[in-house]
Structures are given as structure tokens and as C-alpha cells.
C-alpha positions as CSV (number, residue, x, y, z in Angstrom):
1,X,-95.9,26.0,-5.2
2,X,-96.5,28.3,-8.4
3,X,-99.5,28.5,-10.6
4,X,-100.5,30.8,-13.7
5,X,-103.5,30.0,-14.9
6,X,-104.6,32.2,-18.1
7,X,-102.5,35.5,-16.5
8,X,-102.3,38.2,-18.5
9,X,-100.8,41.3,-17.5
10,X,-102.0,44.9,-19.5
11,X,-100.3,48.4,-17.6
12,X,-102.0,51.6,-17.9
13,X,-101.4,53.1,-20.9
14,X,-101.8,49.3,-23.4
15,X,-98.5,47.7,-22.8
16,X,-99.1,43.7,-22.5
17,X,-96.4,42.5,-20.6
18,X,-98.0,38.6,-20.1
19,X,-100.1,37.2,-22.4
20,X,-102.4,34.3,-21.2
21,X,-99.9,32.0,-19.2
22,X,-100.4,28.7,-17.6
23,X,-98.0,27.2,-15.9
24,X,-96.9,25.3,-12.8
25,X,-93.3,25.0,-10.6
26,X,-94.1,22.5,-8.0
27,X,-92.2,22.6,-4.7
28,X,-88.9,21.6,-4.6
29,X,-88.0,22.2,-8.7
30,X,-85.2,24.2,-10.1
31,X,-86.5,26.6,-13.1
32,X,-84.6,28.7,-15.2
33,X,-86.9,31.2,-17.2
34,X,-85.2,32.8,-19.7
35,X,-86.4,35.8,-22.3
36,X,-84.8,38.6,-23.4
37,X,-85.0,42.4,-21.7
38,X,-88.9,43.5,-22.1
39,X,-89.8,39.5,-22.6
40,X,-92.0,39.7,-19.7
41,X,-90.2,38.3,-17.4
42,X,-89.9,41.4,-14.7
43,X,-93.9,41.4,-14.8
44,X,-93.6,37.2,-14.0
45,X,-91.7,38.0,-11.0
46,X,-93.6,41.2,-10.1
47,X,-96.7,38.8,-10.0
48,X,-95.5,36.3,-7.7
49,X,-94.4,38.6,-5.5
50,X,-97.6,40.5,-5.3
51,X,-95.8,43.7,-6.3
52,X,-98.4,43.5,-9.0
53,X,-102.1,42.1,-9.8
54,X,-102.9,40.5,-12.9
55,X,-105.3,42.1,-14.9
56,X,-106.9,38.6,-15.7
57,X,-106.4,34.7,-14.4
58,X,-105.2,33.4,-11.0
59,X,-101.7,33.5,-10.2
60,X,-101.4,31.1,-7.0
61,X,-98.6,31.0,-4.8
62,X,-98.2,28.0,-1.7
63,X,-101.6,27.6,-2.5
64,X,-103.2,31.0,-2.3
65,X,-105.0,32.7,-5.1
66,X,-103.2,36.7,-5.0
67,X,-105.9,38.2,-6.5
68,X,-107.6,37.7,-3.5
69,X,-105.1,38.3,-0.7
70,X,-105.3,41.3,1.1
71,X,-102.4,43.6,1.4
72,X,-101.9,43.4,5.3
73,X,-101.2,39.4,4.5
74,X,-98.4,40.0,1.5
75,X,-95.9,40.5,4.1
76,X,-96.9,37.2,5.3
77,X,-96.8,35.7,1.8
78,X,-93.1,37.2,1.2
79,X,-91.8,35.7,4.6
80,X,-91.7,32.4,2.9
81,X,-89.8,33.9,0.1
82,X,-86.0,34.9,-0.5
83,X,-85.5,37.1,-3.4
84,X,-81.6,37.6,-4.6
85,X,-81.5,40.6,-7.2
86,X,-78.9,41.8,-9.8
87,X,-78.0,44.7,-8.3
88,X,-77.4,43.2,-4.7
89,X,-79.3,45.8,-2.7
90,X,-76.8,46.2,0.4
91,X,-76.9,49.0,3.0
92,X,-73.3,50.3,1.9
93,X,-73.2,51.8,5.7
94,X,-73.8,48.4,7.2
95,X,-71.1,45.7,7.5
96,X,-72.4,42.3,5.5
97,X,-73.5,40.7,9.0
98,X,-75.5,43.5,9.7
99,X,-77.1,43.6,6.0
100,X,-78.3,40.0,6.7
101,X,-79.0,40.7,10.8
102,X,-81.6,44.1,9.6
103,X,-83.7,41.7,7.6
104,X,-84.5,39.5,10.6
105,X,-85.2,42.8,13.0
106,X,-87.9,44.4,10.3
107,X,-90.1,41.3,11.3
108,X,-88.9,41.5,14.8
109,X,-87.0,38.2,15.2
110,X,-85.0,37.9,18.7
111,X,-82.0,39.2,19.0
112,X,-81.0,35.6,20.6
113,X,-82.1,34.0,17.5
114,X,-80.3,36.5,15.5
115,X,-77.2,35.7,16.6
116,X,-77.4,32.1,16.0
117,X,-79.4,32.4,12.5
118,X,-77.3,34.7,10.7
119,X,-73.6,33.1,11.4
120,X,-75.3,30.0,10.1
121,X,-76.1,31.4,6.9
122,X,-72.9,33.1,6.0
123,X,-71.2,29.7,6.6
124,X,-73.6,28.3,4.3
125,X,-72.9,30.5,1.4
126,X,-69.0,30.2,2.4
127,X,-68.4,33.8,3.6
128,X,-68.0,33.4,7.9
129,X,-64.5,35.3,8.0
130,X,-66.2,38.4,5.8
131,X,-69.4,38.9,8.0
132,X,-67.5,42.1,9.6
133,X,-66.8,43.0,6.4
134,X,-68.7,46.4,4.4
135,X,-69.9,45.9,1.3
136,X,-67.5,48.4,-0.8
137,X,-64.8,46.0,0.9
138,X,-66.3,43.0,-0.8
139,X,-65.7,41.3,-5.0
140,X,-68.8,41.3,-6.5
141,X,-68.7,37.8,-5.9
142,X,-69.0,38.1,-2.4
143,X,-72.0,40.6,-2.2
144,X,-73.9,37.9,-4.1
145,X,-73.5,35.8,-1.9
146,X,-74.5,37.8,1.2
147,X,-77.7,38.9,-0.9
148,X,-78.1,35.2,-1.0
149,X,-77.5,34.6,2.6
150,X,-79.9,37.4,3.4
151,X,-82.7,35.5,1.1
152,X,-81.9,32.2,3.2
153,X,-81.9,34.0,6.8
154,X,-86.0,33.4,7.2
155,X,-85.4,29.8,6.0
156,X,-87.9,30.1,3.0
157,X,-89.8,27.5,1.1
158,X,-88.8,29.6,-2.1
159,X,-85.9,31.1,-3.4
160,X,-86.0,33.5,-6.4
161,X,-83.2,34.8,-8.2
162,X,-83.4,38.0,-10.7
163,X,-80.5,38.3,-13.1
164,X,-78.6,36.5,-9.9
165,X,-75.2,36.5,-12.5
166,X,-75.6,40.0,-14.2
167,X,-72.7,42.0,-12.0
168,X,-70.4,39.2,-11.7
169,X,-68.2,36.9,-13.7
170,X,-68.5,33.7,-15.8
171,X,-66.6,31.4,-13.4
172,X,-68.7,33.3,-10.5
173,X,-71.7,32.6,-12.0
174,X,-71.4,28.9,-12.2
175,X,-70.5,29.2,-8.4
176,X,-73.6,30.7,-7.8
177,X,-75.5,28.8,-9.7
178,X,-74.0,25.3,-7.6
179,X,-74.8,27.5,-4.7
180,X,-78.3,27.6,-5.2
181,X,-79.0,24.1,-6.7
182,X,-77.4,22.8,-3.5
183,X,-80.0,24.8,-1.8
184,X,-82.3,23.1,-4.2
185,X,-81.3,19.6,-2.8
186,X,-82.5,20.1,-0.1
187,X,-86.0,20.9,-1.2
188,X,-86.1,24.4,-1.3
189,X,-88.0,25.6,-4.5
190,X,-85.3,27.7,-6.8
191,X,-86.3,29.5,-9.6
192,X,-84.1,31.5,-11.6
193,X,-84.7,34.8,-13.7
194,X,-82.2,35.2,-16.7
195,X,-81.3,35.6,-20.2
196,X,-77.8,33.7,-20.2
197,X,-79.1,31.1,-22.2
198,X,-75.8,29.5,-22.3
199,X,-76.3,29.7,-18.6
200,X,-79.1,27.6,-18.4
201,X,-77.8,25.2,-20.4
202,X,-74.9,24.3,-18.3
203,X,-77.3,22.8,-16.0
204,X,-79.7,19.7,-16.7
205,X,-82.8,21.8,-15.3
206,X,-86.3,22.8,-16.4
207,X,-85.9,25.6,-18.3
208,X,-89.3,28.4,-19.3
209,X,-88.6,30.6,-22.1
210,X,-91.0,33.7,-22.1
211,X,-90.9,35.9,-25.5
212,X,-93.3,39.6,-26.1
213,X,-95.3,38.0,-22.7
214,X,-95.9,34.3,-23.9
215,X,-94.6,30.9,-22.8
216,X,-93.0,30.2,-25.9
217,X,-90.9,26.7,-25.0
218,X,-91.4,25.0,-21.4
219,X,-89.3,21.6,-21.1
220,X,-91.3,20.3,-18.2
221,X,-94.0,18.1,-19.6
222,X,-97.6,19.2,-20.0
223,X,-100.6,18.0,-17.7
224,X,-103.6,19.3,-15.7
225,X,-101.3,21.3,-13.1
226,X,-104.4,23.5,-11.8
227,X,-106.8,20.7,-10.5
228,X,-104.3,20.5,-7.3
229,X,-103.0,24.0,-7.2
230,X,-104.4,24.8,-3.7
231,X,-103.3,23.7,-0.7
232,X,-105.5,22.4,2.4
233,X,-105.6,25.9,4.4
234,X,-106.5,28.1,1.4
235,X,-108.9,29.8,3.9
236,X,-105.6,31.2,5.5
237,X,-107.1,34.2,2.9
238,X,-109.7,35.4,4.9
239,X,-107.7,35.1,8.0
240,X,-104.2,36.8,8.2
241,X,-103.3,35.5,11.0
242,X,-103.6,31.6,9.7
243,X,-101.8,33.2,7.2
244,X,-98.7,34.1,9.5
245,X,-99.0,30.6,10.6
246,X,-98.2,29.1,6.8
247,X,-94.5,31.4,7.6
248,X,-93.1,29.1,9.8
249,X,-89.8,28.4,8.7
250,X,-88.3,25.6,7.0
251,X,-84.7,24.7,8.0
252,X,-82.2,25.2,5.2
């Protein structure tokens, strides 16, 4: 699902954010990678999400190699992703089922479908009686989980949670957390952004811990992960519209 193979990761200016990492999440794990703030960790999820290139190595996601994607197929790539982030990022002017309905409409989903899709997800994340709801009339608690229901709406293969816990509290977090390991269950790839340590430790998980850009602990157990990294259809690279093929969804 995930590959680094010898990334680094150097900004304008000399900052090394990522410093020669190799590592693998296969499909269907649960990771927590922990580090503290300036670890490195923004840069790792900036890299998987193609809002950045590494400056040296592969970093290969569901099989294709980034560094050579072109940017007309990232919004391809991303349509198999659902990203949940700290600060929520609702449209304060649109009620939560609307929130959730506008990120189905930018990749012009039927309205038909619409209808049916996002209900679904809100009863999945436990929140059908608040979909008319605006966000400023929501808990904190709640606007999580409509970011989350908004990450599940295009059924993605992966899940990826930034500092999914940072605005809410401890008993809220754990919620969440279930929340997203029962997503996990059913074979949806999680992996989880943090540095709540004790967080990650409430949970019998694999955990990554990233320190001044290096892997610096890693409880999954080492082996040659980059032999199989690509899939069948890498050539989906060349051709963006094999590539909008690989975004069909998966039911979750």
C-alpha cells in the first residue's frame, strides 16, 4: 500500500525534514507514527499525498512510484484516499450533510448516488440525526466525526488521520480511535499521525516513531518489503485514464 525506499526530503533553503527512510504499511494495517512537532512527520504525510516530491528515493503508493506520476493523475491517486485533519476543515456556511455531499460533487458524483452515499456514512460514524446540523452547532466531537465521514464518502482503500485527537477530548479520542480501527476491520488501510504516545499505546497496533526525519523505532518486523512494492498495472503511470480506473471504490 505504502513504500519509502531511501526518501529523503531537503526544502529550499537546507532544512532535512526526512532522512533516508524505508519502510512499508501493507494494505489493510493500522499504524500509528508518532514524533514530536518538526519530527518529520508533516513532510511523511505531505509525501504520500503528493503535496510534495522527495528530493531522493521512491515513495510508492497502491503501487505507483510518485516521483513519476504526473500531476493531472494525483487527483486520481487522492480519490482512493480519505484524509481526516486536526483542524476539521468544515464549510462553517454549509450544514454537516452538505460538508460531506460538496466532496462527492467536486468529482462530479450523481446527485442520485449522493443521496444514498452520504446518509450511509453519517450512520456509520453515528451522527444521522445531526446531518442538518452547521458545524458551529456541533461538540468538537461531532465535527470529527463528519471530517471522518467526509474521508469515508468515496469508499477509500486508505484512510489517513493527522493529529485526528488534537481539538478534542481524552474520552473522545479513544472513541475515535475505535471508530477508525473498526474501519480497519474491515480492511481499509488506517494510518494515524500523532504524538499522543500514550495514545498509541492504548491500542495493540504497529506503531512508527520518526525523530529530526529518521525512523528511529518501527515495531513491525523487518524484511525485504520493496521486492513486491508494485502492483500489476503500474503502467496505469503513463496512462491517466487506467489510472482513474485503479479509483473504483471499495465499499466501507
Amino acid at each position: 500500500m505504502i513504500v519509502f525506499d531511501r526518501v529523503s526530503k531537503v526544502y529550499p533553503g537546507g532544512n532535512t525534514a526526512l532522512k533516508n527512510v524505508s519502510l512499508e504499511i501493507k494494505k489493510g494495517e493500522f499504524v500509528f507514527v508518532l514524533g514530536h512537532s518538526g519530527a518529520g512527520k508533516s513532510t511523511f504525510l505531505k509525501l504520500i499525498l503528493r503535496e510534495e516530491k522527495a528530493t531522493s528515493g521512491r515513495v510508492i503508493v497502491n503501487g505507483k512510484d510518485l516521483s513519476r506520476m504526473k500531476e493531472r493523475q494525483v487527483p486520481y491517486l487522492r480519490r482512493n484516499m480519505g484524509v481526516v485533519f486536526q483542524d476539521f476543515r468544515l464549510i462553517p456556511t454549509m450544514t454537516a450533510y452538505e460538508n460531506v455531499a460538496f466532496a462527492m460533487r467536486v468529482t462530479n458524483i450523481p446527485e442520485k448516488k449522493i443521496a444514498s452515499r452520504v446518509p450511509y456514512v453519517f450512520n456509520l460514524v453515528g451522527l444521522s440525526e445531526k446531518m442538518n446540523k452547521y458545524p458551529d452547532e456541533l461538540s468538537g466531537g461531532e465535527q470529527q466525526r463528519v471530517a471522518l465521514a467526509r474521508a469515508l464518502v468515496h469508499s477509500p482503500q486508505l484512510i489517513i488521520a493527522d493529529e485526528p485527537t488534537g481539538n478534542i477530548d481524552p474520552e473522545l479520542s479513544l472513541e475515535m480511535m475505535e471508530l477508525l480501527s473498526a474501519i480497519n476491520d474491515v480492511g481499509v488501510t488506517v494510518v494515524v499521525v500523532t504524538h499522543e504516545h500514550e495514545l498509541a499505546r492504548h491500542f495493540n497496533k504497529r506503531v512508527i516513531t520518526i525523530d529530526h526525519g529518521t525512523v528511529v523505532d518501527d515495531t513491525a518486523a523487518e524484511g525485504d518489503f520493496i521486492e513486491n512494492a508494485f502492483d500489476d498495472d503500474d503502467d496505469a503511470l503513463s496512462d491517466p485514464d487506467a489510472l482513474e480506473e485503479d479509483a473504483e471504490e471499495v465499499e466501507v
